[in-house]
C-alpha positions in Angstrom: 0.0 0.0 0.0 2.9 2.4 0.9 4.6 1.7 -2.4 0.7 2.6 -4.2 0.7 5.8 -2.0 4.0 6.7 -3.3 3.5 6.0 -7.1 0.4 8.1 -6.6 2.1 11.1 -5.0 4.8 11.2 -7.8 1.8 11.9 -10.4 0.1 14.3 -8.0 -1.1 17.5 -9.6 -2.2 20.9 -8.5 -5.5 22.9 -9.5 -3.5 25.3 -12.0 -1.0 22.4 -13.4 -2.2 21.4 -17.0 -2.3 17.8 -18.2 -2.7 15.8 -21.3 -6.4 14.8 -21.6 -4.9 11.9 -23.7 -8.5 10.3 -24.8 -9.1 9.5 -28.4 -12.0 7.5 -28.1 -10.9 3.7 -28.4 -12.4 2.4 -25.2 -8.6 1.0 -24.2 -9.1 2.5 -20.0 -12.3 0.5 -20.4 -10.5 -2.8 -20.7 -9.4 -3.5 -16.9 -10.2 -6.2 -14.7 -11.0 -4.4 -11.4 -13.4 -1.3 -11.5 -14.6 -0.6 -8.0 -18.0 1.0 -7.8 -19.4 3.0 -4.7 -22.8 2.8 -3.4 -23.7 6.0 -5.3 -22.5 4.7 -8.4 -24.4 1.2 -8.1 -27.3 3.3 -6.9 -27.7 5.6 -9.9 -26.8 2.7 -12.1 -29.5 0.7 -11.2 -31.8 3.5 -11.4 -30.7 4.1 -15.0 -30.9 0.7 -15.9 -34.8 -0.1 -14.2 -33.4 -2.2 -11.9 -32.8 -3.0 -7.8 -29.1 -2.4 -6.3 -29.7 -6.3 -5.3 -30.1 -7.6 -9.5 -27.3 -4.9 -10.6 -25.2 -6.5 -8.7 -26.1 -10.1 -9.1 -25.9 -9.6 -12.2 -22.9 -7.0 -13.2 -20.8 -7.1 -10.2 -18.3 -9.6 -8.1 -17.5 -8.6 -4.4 -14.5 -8.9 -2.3 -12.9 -7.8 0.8 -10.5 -5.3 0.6 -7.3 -5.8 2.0 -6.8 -2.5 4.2 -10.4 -1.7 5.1 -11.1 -5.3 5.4 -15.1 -3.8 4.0 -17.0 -5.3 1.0 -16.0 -3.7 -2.0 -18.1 -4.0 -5.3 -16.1 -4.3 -9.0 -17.7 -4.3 -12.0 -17.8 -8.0 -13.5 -15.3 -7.5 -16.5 -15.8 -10.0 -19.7 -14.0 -13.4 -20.1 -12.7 -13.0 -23.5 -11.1 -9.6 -23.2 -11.5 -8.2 -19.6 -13.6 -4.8 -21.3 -16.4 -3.4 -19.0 -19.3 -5.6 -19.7 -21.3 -1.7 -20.3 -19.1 -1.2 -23.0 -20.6 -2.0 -26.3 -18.9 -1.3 -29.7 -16.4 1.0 -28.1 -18.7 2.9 -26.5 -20.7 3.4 -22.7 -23.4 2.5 -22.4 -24.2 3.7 -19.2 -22.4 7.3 -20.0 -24.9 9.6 -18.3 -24.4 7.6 -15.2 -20.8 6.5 -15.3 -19.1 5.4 -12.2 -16.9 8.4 -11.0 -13.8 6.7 -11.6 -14.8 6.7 -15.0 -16.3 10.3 -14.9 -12.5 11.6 -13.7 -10.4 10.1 -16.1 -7.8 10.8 -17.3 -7.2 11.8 -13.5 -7.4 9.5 -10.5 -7.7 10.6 -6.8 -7.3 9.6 -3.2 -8.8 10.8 -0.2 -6.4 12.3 2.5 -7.6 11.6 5.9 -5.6 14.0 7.7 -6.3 16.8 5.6 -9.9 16.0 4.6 -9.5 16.9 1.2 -8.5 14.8 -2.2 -5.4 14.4 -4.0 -6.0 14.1 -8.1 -3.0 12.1 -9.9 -2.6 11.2 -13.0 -3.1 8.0 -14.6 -0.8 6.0 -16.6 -2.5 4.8 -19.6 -2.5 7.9 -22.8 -3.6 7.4 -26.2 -2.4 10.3 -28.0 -4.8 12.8 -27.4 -2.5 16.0 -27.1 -5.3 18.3 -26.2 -5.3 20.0 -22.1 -6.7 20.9 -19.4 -6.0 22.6 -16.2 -7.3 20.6 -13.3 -9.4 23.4 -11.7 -11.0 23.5 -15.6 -11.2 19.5 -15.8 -13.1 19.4 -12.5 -15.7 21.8 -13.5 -16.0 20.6 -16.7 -17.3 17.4 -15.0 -19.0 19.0 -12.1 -17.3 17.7 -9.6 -19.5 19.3 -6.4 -22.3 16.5 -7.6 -19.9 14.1 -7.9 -18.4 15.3 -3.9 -22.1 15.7 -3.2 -22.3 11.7 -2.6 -18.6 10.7 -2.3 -18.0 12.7 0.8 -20.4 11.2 2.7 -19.8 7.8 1.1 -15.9 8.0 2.0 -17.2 9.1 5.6 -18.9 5.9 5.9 -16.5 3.8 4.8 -13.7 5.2 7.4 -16.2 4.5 10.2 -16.7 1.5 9.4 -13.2 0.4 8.2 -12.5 2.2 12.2 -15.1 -0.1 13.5 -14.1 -3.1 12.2 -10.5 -2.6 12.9 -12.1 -3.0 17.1 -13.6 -7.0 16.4 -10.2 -8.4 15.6 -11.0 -11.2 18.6 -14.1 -11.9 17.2 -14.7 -15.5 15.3 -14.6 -15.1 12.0 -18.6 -16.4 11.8 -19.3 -13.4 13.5 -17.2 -11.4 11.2 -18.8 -12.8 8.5 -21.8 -11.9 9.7 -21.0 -8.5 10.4 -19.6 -7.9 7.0 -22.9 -9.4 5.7 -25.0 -6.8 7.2 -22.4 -4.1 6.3 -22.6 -5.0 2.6 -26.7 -4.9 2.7 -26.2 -1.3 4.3 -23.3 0.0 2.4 -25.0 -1.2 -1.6 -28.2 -3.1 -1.0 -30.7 -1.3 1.6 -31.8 1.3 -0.9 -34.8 2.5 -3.1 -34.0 4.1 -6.1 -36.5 6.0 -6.1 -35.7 8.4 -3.0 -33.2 10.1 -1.9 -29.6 8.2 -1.7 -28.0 10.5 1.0 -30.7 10.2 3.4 -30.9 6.6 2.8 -27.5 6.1 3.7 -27.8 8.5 6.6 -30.6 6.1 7.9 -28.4 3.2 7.0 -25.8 4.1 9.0 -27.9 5.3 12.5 -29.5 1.8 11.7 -25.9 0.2 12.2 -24.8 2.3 15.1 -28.2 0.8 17.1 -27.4 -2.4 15.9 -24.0 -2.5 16.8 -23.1 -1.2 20.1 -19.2 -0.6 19.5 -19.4 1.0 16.6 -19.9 4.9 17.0 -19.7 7.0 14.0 -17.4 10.1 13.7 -19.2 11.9 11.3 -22.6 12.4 11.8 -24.6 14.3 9.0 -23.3 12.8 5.7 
């Protein structure tokens, strides 16, 4: 993870510093075997698509535990043949209007800084020969990032309460971790109608959790 951090920190860029938008249009960043999703993203998704978070899931999406916040994370199933996003379709998205917002920042990646409380954009890796740039100040408005922060704060909030939380249970049998991590998952992608509001359903989600769970007490309160 340190060496991650690093690699990240030596592509770091500032709001004035321009960058290479570097996209042509051939769907190559949309070939990658691992594209996490966060509850917003397979919220809105499903709503685009008619469905529940329960069948986008089933029926798009693996899950796993991540390695550092030890949480459920949600990845986009990639295809067998060629590992492309299974929304891509003849080099284009599919789901473009509601694209997850890793997809929605590239060229750019970013990482949330705990200490600071604030986000630090990096570039990726992969360019196609797109010479045309951007500032990142002009890149992040172009793609209206306060929406996008609108439901990633409070996302990221939940996730470090909970990654906090689970870090207290390490004596616990790993049934009852299981189970924990069950009823996490439900609250963190699965508890939600997509037909009201996300932020106040994961507000809810959350208070729901802290009665449930008498250890865990969440830092931040209004997400």
């Amino acid at each position: 993870m340190e060496n991650i951090i690093n690699d990240y920190l030596s592509r770091k860029i500032e709001m004035d510093d321009e960058f290479e938008l570097g996209c042509n249009g051939c769907g190559k960043c949309c070939h990658i075997e691992t594209l996490i999703l966060t509850g917003y993203d397979v919220y809105r998704i499903a709503k685009h698509l008619g469905k529940t978070t329960i069948q986008l899931i089933n029926e798009n999406c693996f899950v796993y535990i991540g390695d550092d916040s030890n949480l459920p994370i949600v990845s986009i199933k990639p295809r067998t043949a060629d590992s492309s996003c299974r929304f891509l379709r003849k080099g284009k998205c599919t789901i473009n209007e509601v694209k997850p917002n890793s997809c929605a920042l590239y060229p750019l990646g970013r990482m949330y800084d705990a200490q600071t409380e604030e986000y630090i954009y990096f570039k990726q890796s992969i360019r196609c020969g797109n010479k045309e740039t951007s500032t990142l100040r002009e890149w992040l408005d172009s793609i209206n990032i306060e929406e996008i922060d609108r439901m990633s704060i409070p996302w990221g909030n939940a996730l470090m309460d909970l990654a906090l939380y689970l870090q207290t249970l390490k004596n616990l049998h790993k049934e009852q971790l299981v189970g924990i991590r069950n009823i996490i998952f439900i609250t963190l992608y699965l508890n939600y109608d997509t037909n009201k509001d996300y932020v106040e359903q994961l507000e809810r989600n959350m208070g729901m959790l802290e009665e449930s769970f008498p250890r865990f007490k969440r830092k931040h309160k209004d997400y």
